[in-house]
PLY file of the C-alpha trace (Angstrom):
ply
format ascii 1.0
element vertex 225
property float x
property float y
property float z
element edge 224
property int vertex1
property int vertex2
end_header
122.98 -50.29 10.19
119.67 -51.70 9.41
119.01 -55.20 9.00
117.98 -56.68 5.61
115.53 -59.79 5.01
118.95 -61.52 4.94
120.37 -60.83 8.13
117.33 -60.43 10.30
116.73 -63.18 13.12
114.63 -65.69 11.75
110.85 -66.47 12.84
111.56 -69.12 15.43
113.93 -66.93 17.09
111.73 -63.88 17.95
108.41 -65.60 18.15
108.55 -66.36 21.81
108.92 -63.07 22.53
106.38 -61.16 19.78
103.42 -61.52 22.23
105.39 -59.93 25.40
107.63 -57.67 23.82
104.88 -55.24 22.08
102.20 -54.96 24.44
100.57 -56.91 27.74
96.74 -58.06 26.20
95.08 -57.36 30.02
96.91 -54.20 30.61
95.72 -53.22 26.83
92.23 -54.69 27.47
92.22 -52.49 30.57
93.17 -49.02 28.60
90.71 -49.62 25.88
87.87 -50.22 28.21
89.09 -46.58 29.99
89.37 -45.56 26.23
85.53 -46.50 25.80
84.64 -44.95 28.83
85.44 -41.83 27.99
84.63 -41.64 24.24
81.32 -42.95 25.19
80.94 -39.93 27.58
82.20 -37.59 25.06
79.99 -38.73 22.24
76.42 -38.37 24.65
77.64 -34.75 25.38
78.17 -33.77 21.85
74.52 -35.53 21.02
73.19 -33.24 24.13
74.98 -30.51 24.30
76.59 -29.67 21.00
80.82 -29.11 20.33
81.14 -26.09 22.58
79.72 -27.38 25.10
81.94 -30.92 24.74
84.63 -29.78 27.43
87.40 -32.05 29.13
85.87 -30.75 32.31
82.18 -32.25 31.52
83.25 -35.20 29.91
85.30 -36.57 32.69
82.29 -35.82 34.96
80.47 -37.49 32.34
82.34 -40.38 32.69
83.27 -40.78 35.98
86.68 -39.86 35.72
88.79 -37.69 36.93
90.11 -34.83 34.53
93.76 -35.80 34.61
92.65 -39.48 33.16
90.95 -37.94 30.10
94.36 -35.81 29.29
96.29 -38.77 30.16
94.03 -40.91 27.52
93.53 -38.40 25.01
96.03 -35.37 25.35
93.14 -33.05 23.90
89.93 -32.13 23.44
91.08 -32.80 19.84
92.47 -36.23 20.52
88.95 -37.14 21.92
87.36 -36.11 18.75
90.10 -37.87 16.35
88.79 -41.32 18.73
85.21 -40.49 18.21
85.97 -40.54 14.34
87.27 -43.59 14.65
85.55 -45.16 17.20
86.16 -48.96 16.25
89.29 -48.75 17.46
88.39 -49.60 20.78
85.83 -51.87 19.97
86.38 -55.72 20.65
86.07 -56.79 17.20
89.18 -54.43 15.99
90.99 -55.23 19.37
90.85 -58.97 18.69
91.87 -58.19 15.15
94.89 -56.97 16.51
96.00 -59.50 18.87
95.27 -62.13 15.76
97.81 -60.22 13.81
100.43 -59.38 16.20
100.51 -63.19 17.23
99.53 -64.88 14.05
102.65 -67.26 13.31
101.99 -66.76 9.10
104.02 -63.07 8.01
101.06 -63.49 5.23
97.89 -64.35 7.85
99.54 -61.19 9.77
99.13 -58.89 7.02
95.66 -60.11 5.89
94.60 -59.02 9.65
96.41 -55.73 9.07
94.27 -54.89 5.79
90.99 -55.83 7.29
91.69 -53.71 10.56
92.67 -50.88 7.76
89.19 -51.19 6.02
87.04 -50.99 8.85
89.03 -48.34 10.55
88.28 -46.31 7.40
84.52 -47.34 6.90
83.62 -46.33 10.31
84.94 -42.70 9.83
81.96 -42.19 7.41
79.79 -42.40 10.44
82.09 -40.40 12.91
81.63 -37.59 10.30
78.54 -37.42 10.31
78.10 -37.32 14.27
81.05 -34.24 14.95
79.42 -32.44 11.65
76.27 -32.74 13.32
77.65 -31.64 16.78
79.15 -28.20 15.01
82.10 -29.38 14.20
83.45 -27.30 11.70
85.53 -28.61 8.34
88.77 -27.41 9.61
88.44 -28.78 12.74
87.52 -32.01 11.13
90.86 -31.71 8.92
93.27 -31.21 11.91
91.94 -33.70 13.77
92.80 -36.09 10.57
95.68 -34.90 10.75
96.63 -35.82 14.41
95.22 -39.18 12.83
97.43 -39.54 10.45
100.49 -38.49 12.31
98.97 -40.74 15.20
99.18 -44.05 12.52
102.87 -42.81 11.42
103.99 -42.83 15.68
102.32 -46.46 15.84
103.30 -48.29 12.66
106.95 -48.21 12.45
106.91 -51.04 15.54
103.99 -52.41 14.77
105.31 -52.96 11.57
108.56 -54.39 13.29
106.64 -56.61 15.11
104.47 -58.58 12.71
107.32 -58.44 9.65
111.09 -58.79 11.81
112.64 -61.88 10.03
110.22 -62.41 7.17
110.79 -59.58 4.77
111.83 -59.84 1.07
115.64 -59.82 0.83
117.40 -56.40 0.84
114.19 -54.92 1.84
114.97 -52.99 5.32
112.51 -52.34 8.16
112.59 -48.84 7.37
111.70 -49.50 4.06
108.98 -51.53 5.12
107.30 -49.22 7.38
107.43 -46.69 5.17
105.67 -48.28 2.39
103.08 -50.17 5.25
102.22 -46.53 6.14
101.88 -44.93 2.46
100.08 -48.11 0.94
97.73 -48.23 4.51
96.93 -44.45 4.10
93.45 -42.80 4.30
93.99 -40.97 1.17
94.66 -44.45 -0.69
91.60 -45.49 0.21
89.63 -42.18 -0.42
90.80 -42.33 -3.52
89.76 -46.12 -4.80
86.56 -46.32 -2.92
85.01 -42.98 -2.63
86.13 -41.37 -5.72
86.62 -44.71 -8.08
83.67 -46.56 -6.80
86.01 -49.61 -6.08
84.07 -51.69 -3.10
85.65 -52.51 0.02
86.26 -55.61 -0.82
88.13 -55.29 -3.82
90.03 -52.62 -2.08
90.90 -54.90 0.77
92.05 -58.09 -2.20
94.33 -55.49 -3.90
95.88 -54.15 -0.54
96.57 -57.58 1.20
98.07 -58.52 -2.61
100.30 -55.28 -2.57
101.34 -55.19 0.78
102.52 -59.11 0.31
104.44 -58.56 -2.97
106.16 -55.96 -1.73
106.79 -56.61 1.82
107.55 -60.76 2.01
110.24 -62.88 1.77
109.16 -65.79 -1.09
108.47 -67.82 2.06
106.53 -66.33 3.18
104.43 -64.87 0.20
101.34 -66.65 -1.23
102.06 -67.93 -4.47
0 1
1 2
2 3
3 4
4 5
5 6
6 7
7 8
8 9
9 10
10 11
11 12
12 13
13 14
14 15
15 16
16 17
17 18
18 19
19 20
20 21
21 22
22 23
23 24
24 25
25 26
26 27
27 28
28 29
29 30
30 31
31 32
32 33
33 34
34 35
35 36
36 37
37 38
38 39
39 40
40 41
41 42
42 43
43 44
44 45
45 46
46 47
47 48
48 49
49 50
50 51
51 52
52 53
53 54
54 55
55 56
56 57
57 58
58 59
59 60
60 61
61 62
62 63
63 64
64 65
65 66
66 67
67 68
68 69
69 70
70 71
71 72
72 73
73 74
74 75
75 76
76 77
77 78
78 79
79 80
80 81
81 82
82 83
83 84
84 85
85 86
86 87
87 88
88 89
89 90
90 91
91 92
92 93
93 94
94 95
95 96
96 97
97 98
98 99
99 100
100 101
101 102
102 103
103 104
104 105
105 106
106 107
107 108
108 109
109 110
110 111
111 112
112 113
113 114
114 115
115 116
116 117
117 118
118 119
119 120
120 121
121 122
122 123
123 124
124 125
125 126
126 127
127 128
128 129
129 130
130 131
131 132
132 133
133 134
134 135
135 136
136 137
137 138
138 139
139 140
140 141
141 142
142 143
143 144
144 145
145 146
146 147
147 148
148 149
149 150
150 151
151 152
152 153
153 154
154 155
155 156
156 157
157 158
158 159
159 160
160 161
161 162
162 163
163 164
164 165
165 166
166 167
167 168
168 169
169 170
170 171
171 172
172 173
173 174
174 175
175 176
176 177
177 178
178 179
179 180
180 181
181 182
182 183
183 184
184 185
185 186
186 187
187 188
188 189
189 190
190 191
191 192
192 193
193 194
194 195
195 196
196 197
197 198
198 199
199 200
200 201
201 202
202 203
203 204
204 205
205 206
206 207
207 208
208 209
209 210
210 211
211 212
212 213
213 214
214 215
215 216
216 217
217 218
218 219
219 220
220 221
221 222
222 223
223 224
C-alpha cells in the first residue's frame, strides 16, 4: 500500500540518506561532462555538415569517443537530438540547480528549485529549435524527439519526486499522487500554453507554478503561508 503524508517517515529520518540514496554528485558530474562531450560534437556536425550527415559513427569520432559510449549515453541518434534541444541540461548552472533541490532541507525551497530548473529547461528549447530546423530537421522528427522528451521526464520524475517530497506531503496525498500531478503541472504543454500562446512571462509563469505545485503537494508545514 502506498504511504500517505500521515504515515510517511518524517524529514529527520530520511535526510541523512537523500544525498546518497538518489545519485553520487562526482559520478553525476563525471556523466554530464561525457554528456557535453558528445552533444558538443554532435551540435558542430549538424552546423557543418547538416542532419544526414549527423551520424553516431562521426560524432563519436567527433568527440573522441568510442561509438559504444555515444549509444551508451544517448541510446539514439534521436536521443542525441532530444539533448541538443535541451541542451541546459548538462550545463553547470541546471546541474547545480539540481543538487540545491535534491539536498535543500525546506520541502518548499526544494520545489522553488524544481520550477526554476522547469523554466529554463523550457526557454532553452526555443533555441535548440531553431539549430535542428536549421540542420534539416524535419517537423516530425522534431515531434518524436519531444516525445522521447516527454516520456524521458515521466521515467525520471516519479523518484525524483520521491526524493525531494518523502515525508512532507499534504495528508492523504500519496506519492503516486504526487508524481503524477508534479509531471502534468511541470509539462511542456503547460507552459506552451501560458507563455507562448497567452503571452504570460516567465516569470509569472514560474510565481504561479511554485504557488500550485506547493498548495497542492505540501503538508501545512511545510507550505508557505
Amino acid at each position: 500500500m502506498t504511504k500517505t503524508g500521515r504515515d510517511q517517515p518524517k524529514p529527520d529520518a530520511i535526510s541523512q540518506n537523500r544525498t546518497r540514496s538518489y545519485r553520487s554528485p562526482l559520478r553525476e558530474r563525471r556523466a554530464n561532462a561525457t554528456r557535453r562531450k558528445i552533444a558538443a560534437a554532435a551540435e558542430r556536425l549538424l552546423v557543418s555538415s547538416g542532419y544526414a550527415d549527423m551520424t553516431v559513427k562521426a560524432i563519436a569520432r567527433e568527440a573522441g569517443v568510442a561509438q559504444q559510449t555515444v549509444y551508451a549515453v544517448f541510446g539514439s541518434k534521436r536521443g542525441i537530438l532530444a539533448a541538443l534541444l535541451t541542451r541546459i541540461v548538462y550545463e553547470d548552472e541546471f546541474t547545480e540547480l539540481v543538487e540545491r533541490a535534491l539536498d535543500s532541507a525546506s520541502a518548499y525551497e526544494s520545489l522553488r528549485f524544481s520550477v526554476s530548473l522547469t523554466r529554463r529547461v523550457y526557454e532553452s528549447e526555443k533555441e535548440g529549435h531553431t539549430l535542428l530546423r536549421g540542420a534539416g530537421v524535419l517537423d516530425l522528427e522534431l515531434a518524436r524527439v519531444e516525445e522521447e522528451c516527454e516520456a524521458r521526464r515521466r521515467e525520471h520524475t516519479a523518484p525524483y519526486v520521491a526524493h525531494i517530497l518523502s515525508g512532507r506531503l499534504r495528508p492523504g496525498m500519496s506519492l503516486q499522487t504526487a508524481q503524477d500531478l508534479f509531471w502534468t503541472l511541470t509539462s511542456r504543454d503547460i507552459y506552451r500554453m501560458l507563455v507562448h500562446d497567452r503571452k504570460w512571462t516567465a516569470d509569472a509563469y514560474e510565481r504561479w507554478l511554485l504557488h500550485l505545485l506547493a498548495s497542492a503537494l505540501l503538508g501545512p508545514e511545510d507550505a508557505p503561508s
